[in-house]
C-alpha positions in Angstrom: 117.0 90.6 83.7 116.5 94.3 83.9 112.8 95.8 84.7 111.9 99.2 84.7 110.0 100.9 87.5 106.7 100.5 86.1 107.7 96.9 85.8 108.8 96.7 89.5 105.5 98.2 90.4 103.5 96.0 88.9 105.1 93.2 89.9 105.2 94.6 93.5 101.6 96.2 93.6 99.3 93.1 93.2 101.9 91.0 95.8 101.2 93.9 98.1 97.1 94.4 97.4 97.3 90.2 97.7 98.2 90.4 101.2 96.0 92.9 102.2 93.3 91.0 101.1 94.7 87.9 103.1 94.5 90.1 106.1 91.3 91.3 105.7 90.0 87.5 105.0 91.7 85.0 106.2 90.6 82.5 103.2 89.2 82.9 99.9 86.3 80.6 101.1 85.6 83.5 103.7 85.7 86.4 101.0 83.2 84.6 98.6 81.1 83.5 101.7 80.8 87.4 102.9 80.4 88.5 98.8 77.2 86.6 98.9 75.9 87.1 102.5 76.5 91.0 101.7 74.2 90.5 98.7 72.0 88.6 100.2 71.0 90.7 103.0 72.5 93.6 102.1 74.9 93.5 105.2 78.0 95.6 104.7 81.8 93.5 103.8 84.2 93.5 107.0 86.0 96.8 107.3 89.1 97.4 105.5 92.0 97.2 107.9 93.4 100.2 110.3 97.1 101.4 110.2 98.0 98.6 113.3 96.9 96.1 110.7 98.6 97.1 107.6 102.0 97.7 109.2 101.9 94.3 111.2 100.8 92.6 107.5 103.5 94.3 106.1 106.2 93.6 108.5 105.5 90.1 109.1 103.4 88.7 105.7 104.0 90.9 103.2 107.7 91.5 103.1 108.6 88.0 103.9 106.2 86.7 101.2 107.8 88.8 98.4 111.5 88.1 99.9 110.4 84.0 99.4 108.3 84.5 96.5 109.3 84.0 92.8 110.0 87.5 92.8 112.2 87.5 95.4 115.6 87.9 93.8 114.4 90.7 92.0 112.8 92.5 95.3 116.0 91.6 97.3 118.5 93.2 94.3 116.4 96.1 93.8 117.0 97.4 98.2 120.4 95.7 98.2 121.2 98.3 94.9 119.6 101.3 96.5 116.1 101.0 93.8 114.3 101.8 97.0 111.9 103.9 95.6 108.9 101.9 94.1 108.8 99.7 97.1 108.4 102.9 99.7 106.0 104.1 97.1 104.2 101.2 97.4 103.6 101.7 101.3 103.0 104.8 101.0 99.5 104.3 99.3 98.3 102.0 102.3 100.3 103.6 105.2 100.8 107.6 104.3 104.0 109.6 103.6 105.0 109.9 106.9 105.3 106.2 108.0 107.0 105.4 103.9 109.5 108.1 104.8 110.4 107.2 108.1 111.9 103.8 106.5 115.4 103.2 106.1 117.1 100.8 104.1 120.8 100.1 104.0 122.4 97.6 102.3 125.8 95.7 103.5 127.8 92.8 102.1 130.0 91.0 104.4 132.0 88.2 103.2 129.7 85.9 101.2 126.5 87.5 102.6 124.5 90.2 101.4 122.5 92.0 104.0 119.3 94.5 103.8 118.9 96.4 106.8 115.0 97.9 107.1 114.3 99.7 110.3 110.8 101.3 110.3 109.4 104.3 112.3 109.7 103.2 116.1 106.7 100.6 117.0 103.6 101.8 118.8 102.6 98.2 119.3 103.9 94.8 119.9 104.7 93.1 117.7 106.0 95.9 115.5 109.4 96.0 113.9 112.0 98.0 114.9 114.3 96.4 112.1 114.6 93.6 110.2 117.5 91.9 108.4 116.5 90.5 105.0 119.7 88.3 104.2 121.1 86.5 101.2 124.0 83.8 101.4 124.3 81.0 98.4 121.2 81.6 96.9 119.0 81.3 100.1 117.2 84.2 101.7 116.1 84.5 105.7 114.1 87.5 107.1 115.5 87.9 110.3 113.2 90.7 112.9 113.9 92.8 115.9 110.1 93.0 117.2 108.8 95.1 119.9 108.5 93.4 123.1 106.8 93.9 126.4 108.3 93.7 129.5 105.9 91.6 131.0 108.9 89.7 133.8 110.3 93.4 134.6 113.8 92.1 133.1 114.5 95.2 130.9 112.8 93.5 128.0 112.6 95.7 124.9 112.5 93.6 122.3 112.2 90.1 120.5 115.1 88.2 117.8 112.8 86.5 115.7 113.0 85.0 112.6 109.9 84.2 109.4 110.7 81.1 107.3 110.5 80.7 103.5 107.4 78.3 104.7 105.8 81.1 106.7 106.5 79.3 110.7 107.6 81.7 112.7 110.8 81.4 115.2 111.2 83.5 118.6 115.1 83.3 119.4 114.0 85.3 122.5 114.4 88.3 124.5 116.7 91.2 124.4 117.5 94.5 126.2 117.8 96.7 123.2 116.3 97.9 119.9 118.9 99.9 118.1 120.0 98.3 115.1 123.8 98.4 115.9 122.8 95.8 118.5 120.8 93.9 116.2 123.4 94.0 113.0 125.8 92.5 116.0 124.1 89.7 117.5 123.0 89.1 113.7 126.5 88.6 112.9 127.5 85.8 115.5 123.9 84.1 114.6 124.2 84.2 110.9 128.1 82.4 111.9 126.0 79.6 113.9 
């Protein structure tokens, strides 16, 4: 089925405002309860989020909720065709032109596999993205992440391989030494053969 880009956005948009509501509240029991204590006493709503917020939402809820949505198949074809556009427009309006920009997406099909590389703009905070792997093989999807790491043991720790489930658990495959994505796309390789 072909959509336009008006189409894509509004598909897209309310996904993306949906999550950043979830962050803000963390149940629509919550967001009623502070609607009525705000008009109650006048008391102002929780603040919106900051730019920490939004990014970790979309790195590790948002993007993974679309990819294992309904809508998934259509999100995944649009950055595996190079339609890149209204999804960076998207972040744009929450996170500015500059952090939109400094996204790259590459597509890659190897053997029966398609892959979507995303790196984003190098992490200020764990746990950030450096990249993440959105991949497709028979029909099923994965979200497989590179996330900034702390060296807490003084081992050279850089980073994490972690991995967020169509069911929204959350898998930490452990440390590693690097962040550049040629290291990632590698190791991603030999795990996807597991």
């Amino acid at each position: 089925m072909n959509y336009s880009r008006s189409d894509r956005r509004n598909i897209l948009l309310p996904l993306l405002l949906l999550f950043i509501t979830m962050i803000s509240f963390s149940t629509p029991f919550i967001v009623l309860a502070a609607q009525t204590q705000a008009t109650q006493t006048q008391a102002p709503l929780p603040k919106a989020p900051d730019q920490k917020e939004l990014i970790y939402a979309l790195q590790h809820e948002i993007i993974p909720g679309i990819l294992f949505s309904d809508k998934g198949t259509l999100f995944f074809n649009d950055l595996f065709s190079g339609n890149t556009g209204p999804f960076l427009q998207i972040i744009e309006e929450p996170l500015g032109y500059t952090y939109a920009s400094g996204i790259k997406i590459s597509p890659e099909h190897i053997d029966d596999t398609d892959l979507v590389l995303i790196s984003f703009p190098v992490p200020a905070d764990e746990p950030q993205v450096f990249h993440v792997f959105l991949v497709r093989k028979s029909g099923t999807f994965r979200y497989l992440a590179l996330e900034k790491g702390n060296d807490v043991g003084n081992i050279g720790t850089k980073s994490f391989f972690c991995e967020w489930s169509a069911d929204h658990n959350h898998k930490n495959y452990g440390s590693r030494k690097y962040e550049e994505a040629t290291a990632f796309r590698k190791e991603l390789l030999d795990f996807l053969k597991k």
